[in-house]
C-alpha positions as CSV (number, residue, x, y, z in Angstrom):
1,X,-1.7,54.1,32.6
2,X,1.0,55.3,35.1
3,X,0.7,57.3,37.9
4,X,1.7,60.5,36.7
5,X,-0.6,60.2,34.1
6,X,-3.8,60.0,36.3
7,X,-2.0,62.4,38.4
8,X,-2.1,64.9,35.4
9,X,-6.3,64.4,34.7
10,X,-6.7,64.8,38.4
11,X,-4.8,68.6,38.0
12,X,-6.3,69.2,35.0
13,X,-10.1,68.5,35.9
14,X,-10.2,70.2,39.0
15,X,-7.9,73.4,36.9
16,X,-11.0,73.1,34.4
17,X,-13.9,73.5,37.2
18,X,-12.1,75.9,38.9
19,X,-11.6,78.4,36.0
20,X,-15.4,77.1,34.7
21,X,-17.2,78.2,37.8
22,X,-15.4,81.5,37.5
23,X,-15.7,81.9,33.2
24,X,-18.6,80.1,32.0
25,X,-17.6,81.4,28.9
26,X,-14.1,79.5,28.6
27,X,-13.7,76.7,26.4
28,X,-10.9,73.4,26.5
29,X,-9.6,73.5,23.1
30,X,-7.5,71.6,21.3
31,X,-4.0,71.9,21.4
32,X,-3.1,74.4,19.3
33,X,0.0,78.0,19.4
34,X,-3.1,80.0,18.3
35,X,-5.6,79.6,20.7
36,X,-5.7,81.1,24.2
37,X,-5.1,78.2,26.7
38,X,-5.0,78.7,30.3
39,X,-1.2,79.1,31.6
40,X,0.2,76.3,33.1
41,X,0.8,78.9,36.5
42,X,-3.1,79.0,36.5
43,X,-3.3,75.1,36.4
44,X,-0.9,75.1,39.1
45,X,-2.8,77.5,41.2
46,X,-6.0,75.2,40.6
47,X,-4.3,72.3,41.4
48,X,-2.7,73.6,44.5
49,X,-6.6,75.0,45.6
50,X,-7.6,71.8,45.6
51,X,-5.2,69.9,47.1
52,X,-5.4,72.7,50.1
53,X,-9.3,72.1,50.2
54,X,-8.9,68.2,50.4
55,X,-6.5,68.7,53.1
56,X,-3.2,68.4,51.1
57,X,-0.3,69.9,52.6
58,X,2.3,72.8,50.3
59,X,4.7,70.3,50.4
60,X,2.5,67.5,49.0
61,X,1.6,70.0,46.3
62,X,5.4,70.6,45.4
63,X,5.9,67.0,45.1
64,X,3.4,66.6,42.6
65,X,5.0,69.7,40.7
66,X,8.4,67.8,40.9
67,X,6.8,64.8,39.2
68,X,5.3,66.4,36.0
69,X,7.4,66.9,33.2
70,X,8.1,70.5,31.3
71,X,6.3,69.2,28.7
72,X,3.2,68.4,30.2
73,X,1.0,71.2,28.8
74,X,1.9,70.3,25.5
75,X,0.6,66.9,25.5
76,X,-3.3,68.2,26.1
77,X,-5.6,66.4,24.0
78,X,-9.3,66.6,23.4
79,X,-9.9,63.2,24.2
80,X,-8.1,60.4,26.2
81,X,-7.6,56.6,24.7
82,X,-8.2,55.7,27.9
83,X,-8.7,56.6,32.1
84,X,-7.5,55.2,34.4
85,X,-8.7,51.3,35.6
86,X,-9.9,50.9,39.0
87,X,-7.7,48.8,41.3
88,X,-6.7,45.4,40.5
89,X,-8.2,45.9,36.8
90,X,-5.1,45.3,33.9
91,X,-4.2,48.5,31.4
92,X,-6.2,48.3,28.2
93,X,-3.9,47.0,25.6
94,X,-4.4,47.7,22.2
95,X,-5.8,44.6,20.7
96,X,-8.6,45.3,23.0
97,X,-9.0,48.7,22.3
98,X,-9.4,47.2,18.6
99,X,-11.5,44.8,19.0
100,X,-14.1,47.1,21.5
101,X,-14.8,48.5,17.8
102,X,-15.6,45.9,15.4
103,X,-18.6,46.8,13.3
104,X,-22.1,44.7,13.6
105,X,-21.9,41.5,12.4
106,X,-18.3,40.9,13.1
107,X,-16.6,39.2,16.3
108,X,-13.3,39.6,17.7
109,X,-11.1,36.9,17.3
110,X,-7.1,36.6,18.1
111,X,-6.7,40.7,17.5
112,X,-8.6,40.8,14.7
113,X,-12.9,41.3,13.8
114,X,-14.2,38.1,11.8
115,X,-17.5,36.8,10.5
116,X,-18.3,34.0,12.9
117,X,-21.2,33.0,10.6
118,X,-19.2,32.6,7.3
119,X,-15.2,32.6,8.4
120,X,-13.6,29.0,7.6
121,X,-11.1,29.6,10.3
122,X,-13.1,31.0,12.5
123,X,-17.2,28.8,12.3
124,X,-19.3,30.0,15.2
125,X,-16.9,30.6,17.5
126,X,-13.4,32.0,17.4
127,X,-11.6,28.3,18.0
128,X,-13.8,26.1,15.6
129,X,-11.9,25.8,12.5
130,X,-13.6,24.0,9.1
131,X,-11.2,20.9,7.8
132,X,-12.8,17.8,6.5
133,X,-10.6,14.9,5.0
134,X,-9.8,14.7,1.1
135,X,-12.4,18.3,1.0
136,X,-12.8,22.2,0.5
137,X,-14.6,23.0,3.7
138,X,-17.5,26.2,4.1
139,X,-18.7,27.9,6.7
140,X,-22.4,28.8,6.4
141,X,-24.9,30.1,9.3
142,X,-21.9,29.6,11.8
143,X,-22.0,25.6,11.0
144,X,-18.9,23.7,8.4
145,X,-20.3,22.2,5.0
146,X,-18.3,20.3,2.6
147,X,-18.0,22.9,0.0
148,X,-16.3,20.3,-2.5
149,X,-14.7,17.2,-2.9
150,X,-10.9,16.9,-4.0
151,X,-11.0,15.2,-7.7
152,X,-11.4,11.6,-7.1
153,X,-13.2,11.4,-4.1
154,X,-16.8,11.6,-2.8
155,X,-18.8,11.9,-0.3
156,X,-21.0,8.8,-0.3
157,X,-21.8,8.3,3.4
158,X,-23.2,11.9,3.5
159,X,-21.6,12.6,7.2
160,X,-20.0,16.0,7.1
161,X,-17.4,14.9,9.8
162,X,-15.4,12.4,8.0
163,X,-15.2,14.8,4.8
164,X,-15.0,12.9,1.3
165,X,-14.3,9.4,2.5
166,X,-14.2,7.8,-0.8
167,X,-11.3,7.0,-3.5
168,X,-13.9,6.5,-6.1
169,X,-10.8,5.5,-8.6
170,X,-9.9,2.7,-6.6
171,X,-13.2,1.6,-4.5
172,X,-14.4,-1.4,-5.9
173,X,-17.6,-0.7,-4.2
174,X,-17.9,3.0,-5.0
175,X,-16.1,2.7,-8.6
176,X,-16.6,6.1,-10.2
177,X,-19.0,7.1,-7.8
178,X,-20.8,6.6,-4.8
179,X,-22.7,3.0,-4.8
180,X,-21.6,1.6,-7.7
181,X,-20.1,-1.6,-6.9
182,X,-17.9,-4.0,-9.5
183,X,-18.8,-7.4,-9.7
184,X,-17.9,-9.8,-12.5
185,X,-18.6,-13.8,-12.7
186,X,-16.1,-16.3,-11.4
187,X,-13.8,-13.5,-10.6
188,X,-12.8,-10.5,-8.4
189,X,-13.2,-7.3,-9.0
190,X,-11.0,-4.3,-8.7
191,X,-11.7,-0.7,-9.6
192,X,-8.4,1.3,-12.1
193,X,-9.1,4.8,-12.3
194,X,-12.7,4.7,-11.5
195,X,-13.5,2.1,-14.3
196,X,-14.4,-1.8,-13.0
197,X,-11.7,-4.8,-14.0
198,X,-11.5,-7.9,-13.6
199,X,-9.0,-8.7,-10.7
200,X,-8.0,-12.4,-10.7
201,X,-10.2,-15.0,-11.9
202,X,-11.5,-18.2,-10.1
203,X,-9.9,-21.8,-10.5
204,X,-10.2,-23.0,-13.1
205,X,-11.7,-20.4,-14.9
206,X,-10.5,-17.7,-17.2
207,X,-11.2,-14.6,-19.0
208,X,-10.2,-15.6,-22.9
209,X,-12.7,-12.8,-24.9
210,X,-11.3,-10.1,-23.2
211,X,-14.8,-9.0,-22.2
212,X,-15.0,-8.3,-18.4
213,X,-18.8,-7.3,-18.4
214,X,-19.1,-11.3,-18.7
215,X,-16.2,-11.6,-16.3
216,X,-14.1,-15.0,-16.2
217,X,-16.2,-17.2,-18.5
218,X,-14.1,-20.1,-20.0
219,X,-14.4,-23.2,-17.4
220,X,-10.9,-24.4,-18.3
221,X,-11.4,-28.2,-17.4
222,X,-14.4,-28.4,-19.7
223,X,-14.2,-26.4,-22.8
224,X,-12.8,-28.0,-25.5
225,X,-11.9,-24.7,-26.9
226,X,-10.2,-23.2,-23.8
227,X,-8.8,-26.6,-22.5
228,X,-6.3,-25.6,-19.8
229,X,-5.4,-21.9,-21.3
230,X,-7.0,-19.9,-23.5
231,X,-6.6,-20.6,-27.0
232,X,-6.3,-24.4,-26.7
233,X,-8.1,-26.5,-28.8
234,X,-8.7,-30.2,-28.2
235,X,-8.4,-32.3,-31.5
236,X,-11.0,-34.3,-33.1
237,X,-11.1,-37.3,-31.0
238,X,-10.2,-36.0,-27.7
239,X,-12.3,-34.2,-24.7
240,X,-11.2,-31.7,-22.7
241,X,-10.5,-32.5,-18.8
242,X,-8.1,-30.2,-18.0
243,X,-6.0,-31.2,-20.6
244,X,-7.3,-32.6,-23.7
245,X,-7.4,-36.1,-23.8
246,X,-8.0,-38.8,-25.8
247,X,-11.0,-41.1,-25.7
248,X,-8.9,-44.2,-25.5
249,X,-6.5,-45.8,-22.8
250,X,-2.9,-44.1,-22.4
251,X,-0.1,-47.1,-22.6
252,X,1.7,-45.4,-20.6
253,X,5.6,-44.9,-20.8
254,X,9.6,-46.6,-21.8
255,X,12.6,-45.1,-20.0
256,X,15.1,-45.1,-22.1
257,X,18.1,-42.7,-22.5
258,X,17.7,-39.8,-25.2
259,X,20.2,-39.2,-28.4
260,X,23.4,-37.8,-27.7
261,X,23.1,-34.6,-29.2
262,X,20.2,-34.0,-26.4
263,X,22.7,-31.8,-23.9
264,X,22.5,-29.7,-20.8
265,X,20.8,-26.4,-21.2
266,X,21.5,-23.6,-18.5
267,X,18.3,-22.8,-18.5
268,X,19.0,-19.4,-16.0
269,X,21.3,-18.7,-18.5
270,X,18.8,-17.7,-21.6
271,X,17.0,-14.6,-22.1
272,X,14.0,-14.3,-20.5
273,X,14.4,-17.0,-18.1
274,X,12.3,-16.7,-14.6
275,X,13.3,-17.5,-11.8
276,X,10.5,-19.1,-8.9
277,X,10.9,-19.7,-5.4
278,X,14.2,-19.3,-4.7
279,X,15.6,-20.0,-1.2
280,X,12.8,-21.8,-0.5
281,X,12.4,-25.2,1.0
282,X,8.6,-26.5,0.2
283,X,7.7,-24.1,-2.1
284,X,5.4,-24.1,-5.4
285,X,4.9,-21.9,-8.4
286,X,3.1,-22.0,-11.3
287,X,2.5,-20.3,-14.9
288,X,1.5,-21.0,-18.5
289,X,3.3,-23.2,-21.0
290,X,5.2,-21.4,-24.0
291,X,3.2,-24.5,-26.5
292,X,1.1,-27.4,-25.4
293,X,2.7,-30.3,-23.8
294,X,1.4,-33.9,-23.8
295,X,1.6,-35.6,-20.2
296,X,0.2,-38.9,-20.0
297,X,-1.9,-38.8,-23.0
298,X,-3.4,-35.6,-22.0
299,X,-2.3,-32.1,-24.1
300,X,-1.7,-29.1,-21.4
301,X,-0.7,-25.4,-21.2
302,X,0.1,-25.2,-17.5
303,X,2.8,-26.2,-15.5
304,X,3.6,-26.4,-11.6
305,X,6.9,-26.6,-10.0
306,X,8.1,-27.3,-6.4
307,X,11.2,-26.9,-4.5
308,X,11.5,-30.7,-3.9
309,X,12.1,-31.6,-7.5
310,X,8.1,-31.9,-8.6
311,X,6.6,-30.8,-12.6
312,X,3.4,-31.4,-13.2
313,X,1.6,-30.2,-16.0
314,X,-2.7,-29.1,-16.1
315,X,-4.6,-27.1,-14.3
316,X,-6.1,-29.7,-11.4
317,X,-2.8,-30.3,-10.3
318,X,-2.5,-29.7,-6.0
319,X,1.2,-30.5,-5.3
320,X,1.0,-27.9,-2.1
321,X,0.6,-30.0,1.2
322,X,2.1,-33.5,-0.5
323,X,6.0,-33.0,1.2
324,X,8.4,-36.0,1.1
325,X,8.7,-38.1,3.8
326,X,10.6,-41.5,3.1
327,X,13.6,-42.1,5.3
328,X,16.6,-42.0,4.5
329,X,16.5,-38.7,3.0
330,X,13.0,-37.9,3.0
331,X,11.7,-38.6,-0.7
332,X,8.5,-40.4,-1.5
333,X,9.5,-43.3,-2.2
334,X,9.4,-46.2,-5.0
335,X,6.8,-45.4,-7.6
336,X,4.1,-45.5,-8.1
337,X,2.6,-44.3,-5.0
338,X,-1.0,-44.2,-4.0
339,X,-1.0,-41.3,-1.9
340,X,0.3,-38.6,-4.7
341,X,-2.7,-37.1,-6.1
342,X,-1.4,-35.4,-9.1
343,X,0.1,-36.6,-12.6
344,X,3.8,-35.0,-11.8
345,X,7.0,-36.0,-13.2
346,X,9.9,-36.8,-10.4
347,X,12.7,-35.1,-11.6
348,X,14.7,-35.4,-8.3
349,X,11.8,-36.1,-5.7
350,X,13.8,-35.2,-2.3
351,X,13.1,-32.8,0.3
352,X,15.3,-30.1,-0.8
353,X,16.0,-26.2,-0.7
354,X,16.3,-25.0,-3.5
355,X,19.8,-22.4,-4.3
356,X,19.3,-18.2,-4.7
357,X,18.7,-18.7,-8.4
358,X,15.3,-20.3,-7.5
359,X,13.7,-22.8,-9.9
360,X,14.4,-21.2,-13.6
361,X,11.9,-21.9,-16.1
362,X,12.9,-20.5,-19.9
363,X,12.4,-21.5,-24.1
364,X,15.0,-22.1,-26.3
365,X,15.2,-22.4,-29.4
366,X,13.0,-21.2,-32.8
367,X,8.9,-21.8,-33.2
368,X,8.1,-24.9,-33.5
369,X,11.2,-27.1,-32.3
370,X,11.4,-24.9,-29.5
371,X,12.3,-26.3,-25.6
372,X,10.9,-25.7,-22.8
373,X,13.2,-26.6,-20.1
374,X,12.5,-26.2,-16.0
375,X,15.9,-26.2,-13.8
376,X,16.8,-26.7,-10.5
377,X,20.6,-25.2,-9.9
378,X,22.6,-25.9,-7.2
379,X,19.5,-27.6,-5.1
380,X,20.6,-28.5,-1.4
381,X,19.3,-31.8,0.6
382,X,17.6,-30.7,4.0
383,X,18.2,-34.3,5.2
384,X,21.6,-35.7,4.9
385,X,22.3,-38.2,6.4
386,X,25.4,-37.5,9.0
387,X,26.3,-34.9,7.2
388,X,25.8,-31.5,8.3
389,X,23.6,-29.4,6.2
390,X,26.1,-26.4,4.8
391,X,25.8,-24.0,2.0
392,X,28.2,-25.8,0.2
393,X,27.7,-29.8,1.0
394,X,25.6,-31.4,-0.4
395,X,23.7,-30.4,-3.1
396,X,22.7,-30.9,-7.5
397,X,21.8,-29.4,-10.5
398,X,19.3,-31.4,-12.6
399,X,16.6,-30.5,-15.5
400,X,13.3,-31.4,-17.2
401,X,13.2,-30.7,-21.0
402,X,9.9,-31.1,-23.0
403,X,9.3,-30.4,-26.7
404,X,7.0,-28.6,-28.6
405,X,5.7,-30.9,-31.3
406,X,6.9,-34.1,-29.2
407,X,5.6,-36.1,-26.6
408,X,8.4,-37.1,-25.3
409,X,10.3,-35.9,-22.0
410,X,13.8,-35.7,-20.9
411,X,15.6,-35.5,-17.2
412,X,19.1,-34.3,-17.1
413,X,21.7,-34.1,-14.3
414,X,24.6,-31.8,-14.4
415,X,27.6,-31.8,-12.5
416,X,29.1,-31.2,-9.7
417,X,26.7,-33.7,-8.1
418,X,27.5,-34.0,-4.4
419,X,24.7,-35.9,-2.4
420,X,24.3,-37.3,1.5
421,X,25.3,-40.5,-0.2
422,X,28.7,-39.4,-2.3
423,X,29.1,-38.4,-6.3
424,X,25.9,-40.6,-6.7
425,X,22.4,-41.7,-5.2
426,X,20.1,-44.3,-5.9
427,X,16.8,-43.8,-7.6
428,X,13.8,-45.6,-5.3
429,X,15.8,-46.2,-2.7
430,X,17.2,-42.3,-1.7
431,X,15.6,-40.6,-3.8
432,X,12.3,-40.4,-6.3
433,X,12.5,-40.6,-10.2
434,X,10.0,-41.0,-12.7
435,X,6.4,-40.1,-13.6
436,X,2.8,-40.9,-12.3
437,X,-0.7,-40.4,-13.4
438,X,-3.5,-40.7,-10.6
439,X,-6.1,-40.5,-12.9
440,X,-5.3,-44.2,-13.7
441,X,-7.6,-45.3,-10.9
442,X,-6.6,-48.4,-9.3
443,X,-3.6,-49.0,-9.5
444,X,-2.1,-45.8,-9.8
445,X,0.3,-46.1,-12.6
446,X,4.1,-45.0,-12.2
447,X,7.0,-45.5,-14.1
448,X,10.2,-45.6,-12.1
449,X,13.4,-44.8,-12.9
450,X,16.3,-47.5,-11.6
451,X,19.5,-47.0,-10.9
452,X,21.8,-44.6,-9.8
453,X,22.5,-41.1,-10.4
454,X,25.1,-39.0,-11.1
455,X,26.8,-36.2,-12.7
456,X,26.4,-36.7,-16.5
457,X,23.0,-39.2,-15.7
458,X,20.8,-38.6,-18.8
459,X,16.9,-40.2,-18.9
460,X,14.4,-40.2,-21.3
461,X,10.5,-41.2,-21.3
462,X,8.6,-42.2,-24.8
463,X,4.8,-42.9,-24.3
464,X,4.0,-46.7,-25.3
């Protein structure tokens, strides 16, 4: 409030006892033409009285008259918003004024009069707002409550603070609500839109009845009616371990050198071909054959590649950790060797990196004469010799081809062929080529490959 202001209810108080002590009958009214209101000379005459009695001078008196506007009389009011505030208090501001007069029940808070007991924004006290994670928040008796859950989530630990903490479409252990854990046999479990699945199954077992409340129940090395994959069945005569296989001894294998309408297939090339661990030196992939193949007298439907030139075929196969070692150029070796665990054909064993295109794996051909045929394109030696290792020097192209109604199995080699050792390498001695079955017992049997090869170099095995 300024200073003319207060100076103005001073005048006019002391005007009002003045004329009251002489009129008890006169009455302040409201500002109005009609009524009779004292002049502004008999305020002035009050106001000068008084100043004289408190020992104000005429010329302190005629200041103060300087100071008031013309106007002054016509701004009388029956009330004042406000008087003035004692020294060193602040003016009243309006938001105050407002907030003096919110009704019972309700609190002021940032210029404005709210229910502290039931406000979201506002939940016992002005600053306390009501959010809770993944929730519709309530404020009730001054305290936040989860008023409701956003669709597809709960609240399963019942603590208020960390709202609805649970994705019940997607919690395996809260699967469509709260406590209801997924849990299948030889298999994880994973939770799809608030319904239990089965995730991946465990080695060696698989789901083949499609049922998941009896999870992953085929034992694939066992069951002679799942042997390997789903779907296989052994033949009369033979027993399933992981493969079906017959009761009597395997003769084993000839290398010999297949017809010459057998030709290279570019396997990357076909439609759907896949493409497995490229770039990768020491890698391993696996997957399901497109028909059963026979490997050593056993009938399979899996396969496993690696980077260093390695099929095998069945489902106990454990290639991972077995890396060539054999100097000159790291291979493993002349077959057959004790120390690889696995039946696995030996392409091209060599430590090598394999090219962008990966490993491609693809079918040709119609149902039943179809090809399955595994390719390694543009493969790189790691170890060459004195020659540096570049991305252009030295590296081979080479293939696997089995076929579906045949037991036999072709290796191919496809030009250019550029090695550590020139246009051509020597199987046994550089490099590894040719098949092994540890399952033999002792001795491991292997059937080697020897010679040298090349660009154009074509082998065939036929079992015994």
């Amino acid at each position: 409030m300024s200073a003319w202001c207060c100076r103005l209810v001073l005048a006019l108080t002391a005007w009002a006892c003045a004329v009251g002590c002489a009129n008890d009958s006169w009455t302040y009214r409201a500002r109005d033409a009609s009524h009779d209101l004292p002049s502004a000379e008999g305020a002035d005459v009050a106001a000068r009285d008084d100043a004289a009695q408190d020992g104000a001078t005429r010329e302190d008196v005629a200041h103060e008259d300087a100071a008031l506007p013309d106007t002054a009389t016509d701004e009388m009011t029956t009330t004042f918003d406000a008087i003035s505030p004692p020294d060193g208090a602040h003016d009243v501001t309006a938001s105050e004024v407002r907030d003096a007069s919110c009704s019972d029940g309700m609190s002021p808070c940032e210029g404005r009069c709210v229910d502290l007991s039931s406000d979201p924004q506002h939940c016992g006290t002005c600053a306390a707002r009501c959010v809770r994670p993944n929730a519709t928040a309530a404020c009730t008796m001054g305290e936040c409550r989860l008023a409701r859950c956003q669709d597809g989530w709960m609240d399963c630990n019942r603590v208020a603070a960390d709202g609805c903490e649970r994705d019940v479409r997607s919690d395996s252990a809260n699967c469509g609500g709260c406590g209801l854990t997924c849990s299948f046999s030889e298999a994880t479990a994973r939770c799809a839109d608030g319904r239990c699945a089965i995730g991946s199954c465990a080695r060696r077992y698989l789901d083949c009845d499609g049922d998941a409340a009896n999870g992953c129940e085929v034992d694939l090395i066992t069951d002679a009616r799942h042997c390997d994959v789903c779907g296989l069945a052994c033949p009369s005569g033979t027993r399933c371990s992981g493969g079906c296989v017959s009761s009597g001894a395997f003769a084993g294998y000839a290398v010999t050198e297949p017809p010459m309408d057998v030709t290279w297939i570019d396997a990357c090339a076909l439609p759907g071909a896949v493409h497995q661990i490229p770039d990768v030196d020491a890698g391993f992939a696996r997957g399901e054959l497109p028909f059963p193949v026979a490997f050593w007298g056993r009938i399979n439907g899996r396969y496993v590649v690696s980077s260093d030139g390695l099929l095998g075929f069945g489902l106990d196969l454990s290639l991972e950790g077995d890396l060539p070692t054999v100097a000159p150029y790291r291979s493993w070796g002349a077959l057959p060797a004790r120390d690889i665990p696995y039946p696995a054909a030996f392409v091209l064993g060599a430590d090598l990196v394999t090219s962008a295109a990966g490993v491609c794996v693809a079918t040709a051909g119609a149902a039943a004469s179809r090809q399955w045929v595994v390719e390694w394109p543009d493969a790189r030696f790691v170890a060459s010799g004195t020659r540096p290792l570049d991305a252009g020097l030295p590296r081979v192209s080479f293939e696997a081809i089995a076929y579906e109604g045949s037991t036999v199995l072709d290796f191919l080699y496809q030009g250019p062929f550029d090695t550590p050792t020139g246009p051509t390498i020597a199987a046994q001695t550089a490099v590894t080529v040719g098949l092994v079955d540890y399952r033999s017992g002792s001795p491991v049997r292997g059937v080697p490959f020897v010679g040298s090869i090349g660009a154009g170099t074509r082998i065939r095995f036929v079992p015994r």
